[in-house]
Phi, psi and omega in degrees: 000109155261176206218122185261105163276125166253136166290151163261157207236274166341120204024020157263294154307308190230160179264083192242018180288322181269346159283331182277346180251039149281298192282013181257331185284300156283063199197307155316301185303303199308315168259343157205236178268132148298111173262148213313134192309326179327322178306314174325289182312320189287357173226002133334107174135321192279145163313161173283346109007314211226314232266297167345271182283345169298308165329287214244254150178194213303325191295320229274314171312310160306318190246013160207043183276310187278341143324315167280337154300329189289336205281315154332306173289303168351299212283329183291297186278041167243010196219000227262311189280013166283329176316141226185143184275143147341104235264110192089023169308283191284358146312302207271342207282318186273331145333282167321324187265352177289299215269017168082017181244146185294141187225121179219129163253137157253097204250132142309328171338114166304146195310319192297305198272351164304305180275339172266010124245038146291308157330311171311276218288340150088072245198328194312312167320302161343301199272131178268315185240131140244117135255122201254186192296321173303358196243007179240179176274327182212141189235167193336127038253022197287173183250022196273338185297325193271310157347299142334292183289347184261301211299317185299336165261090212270136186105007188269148209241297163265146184203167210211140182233147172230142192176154175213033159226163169314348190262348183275287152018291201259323169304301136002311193269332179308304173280033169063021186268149147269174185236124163255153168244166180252155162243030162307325171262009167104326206259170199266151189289337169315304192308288192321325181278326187293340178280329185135346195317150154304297216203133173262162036018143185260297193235167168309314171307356175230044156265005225257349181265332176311152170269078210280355171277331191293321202281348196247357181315304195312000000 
């Protein structure tokens, strides 16, 4: 049988969730009211597509939504090189592909910066798919990133999503997968189980213990 784990790459792997919700935040500032970062941090998971009006609401997305997307990239990529990998990321990731299972990333992420950190983490050889925000139509909590990445693997017979916000959660569920989660990203283990999660984690480095043949049945 094969069998696949997929990843969310932003606080699951590397740790870049409060960079990106710093850079939304001066990204806000820069163009209308910036709203408390907490707020921010609390839609970190979601595409930049969604991340607006959730944020903020529908008119502020209607009149600076793709400004604020542009200002955002701006704002990362001046933070971009702080970012640090996840302590046992790229372990489990190369593990996994040691140990005969398919390793696919589905990110919300822009492209650029998904692959460099597959780069950071030096992980490519490993990895069979990325699929980012660009290759789908609607991105978490919507089931199309995990959709999309299950259609590329094509012949995979069972699978499993690691992911560490409730939207990685509901995508997952959406697309018929379980989800294990990290709390890596800031969110708490209740919420997360309560979203549906299998099992919570603090980090990657204590995925290196799981049982992936058991954890990929479902």
């Amino acid at each position: 049988m094969t069998r696949a784990v997929l990843f969310d790459i932003d606080g699951t792997l590397v740790d870049s969730t409060y960079h990106h919700a710093v850079a939304w935040h001066r990204a806000f500032a820069r163009i209308t009211e910036a709203p408390p970062l907490w707020r921010i941090h609390r839609t970190i998971g979601m595409g930049g597509d969604r991340l607006v009006a959730e944020v903020a609401d529908d008119e502020t997305e209607d009149r600076h939504g793709d400004d604020l997307r542009d200002a955002w990239r701006e704002e990362y990529l001046e933070l971009r090189a702080e970012v640090r990998p996840l302590p046992g990321a790229a372990d489990v990731v190369r593990r996994l592909a040691d140990d005969g299972f398919v390793v696919a990333l589905a990110s919300s992420g822009d492209p650029q910066f998904a692959q460099e950190a597959v780069d950071l983490l030096d992980i490519g050889s490993a990895i069979s798919t990325l699929v980012t925000s660009e290759d789908v139509d609607d991105s978490k909590p919507e089931p199309d990133l995990v959709e999309e990445t299950l259609r590329r693997l094509d012949g995979v017979e069972s699978a499993v999503f690691v992911g560490d916000t409730v939207y990685d959660v509901e995508a997952a569920a959406r697309a018929d997968l379980g989800c294990i989660a990290l709390r890596s990203g800031g969110f708490g283990r209740a919420e997360l189980l309560d979203a549906g999660a299998l099992r919570v984690e603090e980090l990657p480095r204590d995925l290196l213990t799981i049982d992936w043949t058991q954890a990929t049945e479902r």
